[in-house]
C-alpha positions in Angstrom: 12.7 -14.9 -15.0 15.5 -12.3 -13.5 18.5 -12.8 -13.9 19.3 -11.4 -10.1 17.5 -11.5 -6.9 16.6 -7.8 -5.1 20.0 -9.1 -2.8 22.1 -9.4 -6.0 20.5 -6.2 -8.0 21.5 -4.7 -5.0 25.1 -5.9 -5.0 25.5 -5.3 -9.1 24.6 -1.5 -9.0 27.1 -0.9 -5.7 29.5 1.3 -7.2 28.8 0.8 -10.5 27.9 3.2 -13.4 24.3 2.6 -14.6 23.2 3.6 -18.1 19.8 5.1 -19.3 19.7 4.7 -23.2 18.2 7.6 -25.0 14.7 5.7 -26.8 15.4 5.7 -30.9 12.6 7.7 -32.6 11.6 7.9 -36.7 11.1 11.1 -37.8 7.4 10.8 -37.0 7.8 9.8 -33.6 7.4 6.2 -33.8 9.5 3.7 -31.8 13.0 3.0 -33.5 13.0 -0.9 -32.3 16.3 -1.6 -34.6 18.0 1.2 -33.8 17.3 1.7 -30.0 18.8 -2.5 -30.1 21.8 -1.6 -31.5 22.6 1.1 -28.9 21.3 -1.6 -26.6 24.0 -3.9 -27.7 26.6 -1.4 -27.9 26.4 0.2 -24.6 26.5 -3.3 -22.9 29.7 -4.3 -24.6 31.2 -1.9 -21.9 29.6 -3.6 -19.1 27.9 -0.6 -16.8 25.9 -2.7 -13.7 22.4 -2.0 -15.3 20.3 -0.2 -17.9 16.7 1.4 -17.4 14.4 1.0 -20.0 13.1 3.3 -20.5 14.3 5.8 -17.9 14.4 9.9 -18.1 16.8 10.2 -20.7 14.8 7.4 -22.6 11.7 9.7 -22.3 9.6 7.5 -20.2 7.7 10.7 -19.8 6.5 10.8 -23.7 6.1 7.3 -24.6 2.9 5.2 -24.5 2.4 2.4 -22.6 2.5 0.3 -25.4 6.0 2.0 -26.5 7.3 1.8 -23.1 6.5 -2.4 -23.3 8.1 -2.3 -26.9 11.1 -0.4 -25.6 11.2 -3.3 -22.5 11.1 -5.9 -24.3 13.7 -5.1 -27.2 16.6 -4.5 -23.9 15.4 -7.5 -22.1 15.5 -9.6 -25.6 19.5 -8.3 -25.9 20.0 -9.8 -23.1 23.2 -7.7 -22.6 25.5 -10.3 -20.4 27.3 -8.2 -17.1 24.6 -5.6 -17.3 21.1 -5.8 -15.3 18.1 -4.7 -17.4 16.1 -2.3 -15.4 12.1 -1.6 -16.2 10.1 1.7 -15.4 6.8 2.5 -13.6 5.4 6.0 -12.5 2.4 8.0 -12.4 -0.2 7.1 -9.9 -0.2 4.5 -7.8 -2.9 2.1 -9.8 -0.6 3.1 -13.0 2.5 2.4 -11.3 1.2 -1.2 -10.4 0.1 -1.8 -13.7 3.5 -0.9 -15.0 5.6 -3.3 -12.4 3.4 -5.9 -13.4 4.0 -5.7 -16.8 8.0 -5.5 -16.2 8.0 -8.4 -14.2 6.1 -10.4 -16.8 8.6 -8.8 -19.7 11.3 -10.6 -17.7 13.2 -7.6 -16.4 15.9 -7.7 -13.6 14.7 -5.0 -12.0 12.0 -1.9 -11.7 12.6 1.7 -11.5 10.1 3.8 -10.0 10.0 7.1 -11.0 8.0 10.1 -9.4 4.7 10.5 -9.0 2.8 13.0 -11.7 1.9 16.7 -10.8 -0.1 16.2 -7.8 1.9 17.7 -4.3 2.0 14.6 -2.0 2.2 14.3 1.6 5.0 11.7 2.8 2.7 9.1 4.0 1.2 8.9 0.8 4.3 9.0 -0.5 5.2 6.0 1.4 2.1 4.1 1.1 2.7 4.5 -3.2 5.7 2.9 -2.7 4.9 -0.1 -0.6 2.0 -0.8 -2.9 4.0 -0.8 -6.1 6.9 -2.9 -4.6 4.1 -5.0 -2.8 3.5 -5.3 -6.6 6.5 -7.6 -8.0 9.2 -9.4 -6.4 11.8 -7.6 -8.5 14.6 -5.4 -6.4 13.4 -2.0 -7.1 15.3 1.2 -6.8 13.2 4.6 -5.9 13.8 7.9 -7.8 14.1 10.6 -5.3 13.1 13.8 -7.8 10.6 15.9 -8.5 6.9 15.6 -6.9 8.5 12.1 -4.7 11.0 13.7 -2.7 10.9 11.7 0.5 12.5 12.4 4.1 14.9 10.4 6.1 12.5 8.9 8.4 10.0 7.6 4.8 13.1 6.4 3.5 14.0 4.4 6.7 10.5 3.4 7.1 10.3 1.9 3.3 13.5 0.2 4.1 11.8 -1.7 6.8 8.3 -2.6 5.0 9.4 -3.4 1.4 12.3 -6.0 1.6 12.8 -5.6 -2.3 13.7 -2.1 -2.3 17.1 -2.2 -2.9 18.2 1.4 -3.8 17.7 5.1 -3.3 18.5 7.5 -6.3 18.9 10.8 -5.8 17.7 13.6 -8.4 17.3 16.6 -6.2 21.1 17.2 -4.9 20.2 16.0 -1.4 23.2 15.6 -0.6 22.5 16.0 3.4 20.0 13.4 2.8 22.5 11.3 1.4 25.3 11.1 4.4 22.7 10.4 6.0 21.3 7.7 4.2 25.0 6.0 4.0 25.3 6.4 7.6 22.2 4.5 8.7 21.5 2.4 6.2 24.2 2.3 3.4 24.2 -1.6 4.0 20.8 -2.3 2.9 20.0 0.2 0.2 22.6 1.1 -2.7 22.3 4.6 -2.8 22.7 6.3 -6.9 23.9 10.2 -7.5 21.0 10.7 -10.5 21.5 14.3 -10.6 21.3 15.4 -14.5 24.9 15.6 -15.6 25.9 13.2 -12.5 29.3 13.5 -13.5 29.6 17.0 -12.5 28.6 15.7 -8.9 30.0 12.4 -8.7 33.7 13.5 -6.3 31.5 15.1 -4.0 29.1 12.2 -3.9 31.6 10.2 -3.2 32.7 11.5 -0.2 29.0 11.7 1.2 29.4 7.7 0.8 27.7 7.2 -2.5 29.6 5.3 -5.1 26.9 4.4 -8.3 25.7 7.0 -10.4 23.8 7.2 -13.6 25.6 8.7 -16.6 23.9 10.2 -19.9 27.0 10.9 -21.4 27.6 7.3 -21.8 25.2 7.2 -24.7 27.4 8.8 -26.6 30.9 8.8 -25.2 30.9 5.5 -23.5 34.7 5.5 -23.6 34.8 9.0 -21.8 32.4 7.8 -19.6 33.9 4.8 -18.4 37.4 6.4 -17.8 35.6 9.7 -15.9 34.2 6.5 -13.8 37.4 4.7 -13.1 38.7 8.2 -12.3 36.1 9.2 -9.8 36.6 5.2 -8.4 40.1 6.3 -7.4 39.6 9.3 -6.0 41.6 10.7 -9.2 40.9 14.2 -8.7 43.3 15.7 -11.0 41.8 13.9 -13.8 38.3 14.3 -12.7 38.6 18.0 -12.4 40.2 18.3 -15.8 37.6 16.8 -17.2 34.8 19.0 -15.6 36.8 21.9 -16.4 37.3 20.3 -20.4 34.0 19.0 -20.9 31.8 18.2 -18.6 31.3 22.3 -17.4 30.6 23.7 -21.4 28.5 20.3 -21.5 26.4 21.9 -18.5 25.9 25.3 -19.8 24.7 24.2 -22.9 22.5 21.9 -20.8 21.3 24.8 -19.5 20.5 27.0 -21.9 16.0 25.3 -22.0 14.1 23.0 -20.4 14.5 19.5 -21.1 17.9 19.8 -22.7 19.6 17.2 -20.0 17.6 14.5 -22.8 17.9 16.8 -26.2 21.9 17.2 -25.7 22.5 13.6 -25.4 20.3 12.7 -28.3 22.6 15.7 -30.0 25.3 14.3 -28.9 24.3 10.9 -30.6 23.8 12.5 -33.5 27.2 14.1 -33.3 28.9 11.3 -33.2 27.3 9.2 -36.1 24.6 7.2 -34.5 21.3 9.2 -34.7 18.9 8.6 -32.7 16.3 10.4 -33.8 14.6 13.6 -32.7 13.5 13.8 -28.9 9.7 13.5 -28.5 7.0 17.0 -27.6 7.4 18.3 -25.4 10.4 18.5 -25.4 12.6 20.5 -28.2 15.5 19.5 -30.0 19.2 21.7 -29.8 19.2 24.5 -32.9 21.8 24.2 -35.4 24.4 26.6 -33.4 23.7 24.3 -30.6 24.8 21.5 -32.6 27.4 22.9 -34.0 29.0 24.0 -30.3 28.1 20.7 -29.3 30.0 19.0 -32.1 33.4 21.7 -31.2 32.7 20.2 -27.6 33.0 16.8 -28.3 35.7 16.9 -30.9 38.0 18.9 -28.3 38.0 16.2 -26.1 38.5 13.8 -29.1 34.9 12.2 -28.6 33.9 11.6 -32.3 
């Protein structure tokens, strides 16, 4: 059973930060169950309003189904105590069911629905995907606006009205228009989440456009960081937020930067760095060089990180 009801999901990710553990990995690619509940346990003593698992940075993209149920069920069996435990469907829509099914039998809190694979898609399909899969479970559910599912105001509007359990509106893309507007019509019935990789570098200027929860990577790694950039942004602290970005969170970007797919590789680095390995990130996707590393290490030791 979940812990929350969509109202109360709702109400724990407003103005929260939400976490997306990195998935532990063995050498040879194979779920890291022991490991990846460790993190789990970790990252909850700090008390962010939910975890995904697995999200983006937990590679959702390269896991199986069957790894994806292992990965489930290991966070929802931590039962972390302050902290909701989110699920993940995507892919097609028949896939997607499939997948929020299974989460709400694992005894999640919550689904994640994450974009739609490859295929361009027109905004009423777009829509209809969406009130099939939360037509699906009765678990709040909070939509990923990225990639191929990048929806309009009026589709997000009209979801608002037809599914009654989608709770929350995360924002991947740096639609930041598309936000205001989102907190201006309906910022008391969805939560609305800065997802932007790196969404600390955003988070001030979310803020102002009336969107108070983001998602932070860093936290994998730096949780203490992490929580104090949050408390900062909170307060509107901008001398402290900007010398962080200007520290940290900027270098962290450019080394971000530098491939594809190093928004997850640097923050598996970065667990590395800091003496609790998570493995190496799964094809397609490449881990950092040893220069990389190195930098990386300089990076998090300037800011006193290790």
């Amino acid at each position: 059973m979940p812990r929350f009801s969509p109202h109360e999901l709702r109400a724990q990710l407003s103005g929260r930060l939400l976490c997306f553990p990195v998935t532990h990995a063995t050498p040879d690619f194979e779920f890291d169950e022991r490991g990846y509940r460790a993190h789990i346990e970790l990252l909850a003593g700090f008390a962010p309003g939910a975890m995904t698992a697995p999200g983006g940075t937990g590679e959702f993209f390269s896991l199986s189904p069957a790894d994806s149920r292992a990965v489930l069920a290991t966070a929802v069996a931590a039962k972390p105590a302050d902290t909701a435990v989110l699920g993940a469907a995507g892919y097609g829509t028949a896939t997607a069911i499939e997948m929020a099914r299974d989460v709400t039998e694992a005894g999640a809190d919550g689904l994640f629905l994450l974009p739609t694979y490859l295929t361009e898609v027109d905004q009423r399909g777009l829509i209809e995907h969406v009130v099939a899969v939360c037509s699906a479970t009765p678990l709040g559910v909070l939509l990923y606006h990225r990639g191929a599912s990048q929806f309009t105001l009026a589709s997000v509007l009209e979801l608002a009205e037809r599914c009654p359990n989608l709770i929350g509106f995360k924002d991947g893309a740096g639609d930041i228009g598309l936000m205001s507007q989102l907190a201006a019509q309906v910022g008391d019935r969805l939560v609305l989440v800065d997802g932007m990789p790196t969404a600390e570098e955003h988070a001030l200027a979310y803020v102002s456009a009336g969107v108070h929860s983001y998602s932070s990577a860093i936290f994998n790694f730096m949780p203490h960081w992490a929580m104090d950039f949050h408390r900062a942004v909170q307060a509107a602290d901008q001398a402290s937020v900007h010398d962080a970005l200007r520290r940290f969170v900027g270098p962290l970007i450019e080394l971000r930067d530098r491939r594809r797919g190093y928004s997850v590789a640097m923050i598996k680095a970065g667990m590395t760095v800091v003496g609790r390995s998570a493995g190496p990130v799964r094809p397609p996707l490449t881990d950092l060089s040893a220069d990389e590393m190195s930098e990386l290490a300089a990076l998090i030791e300037s800011v006193g990180g290790r």
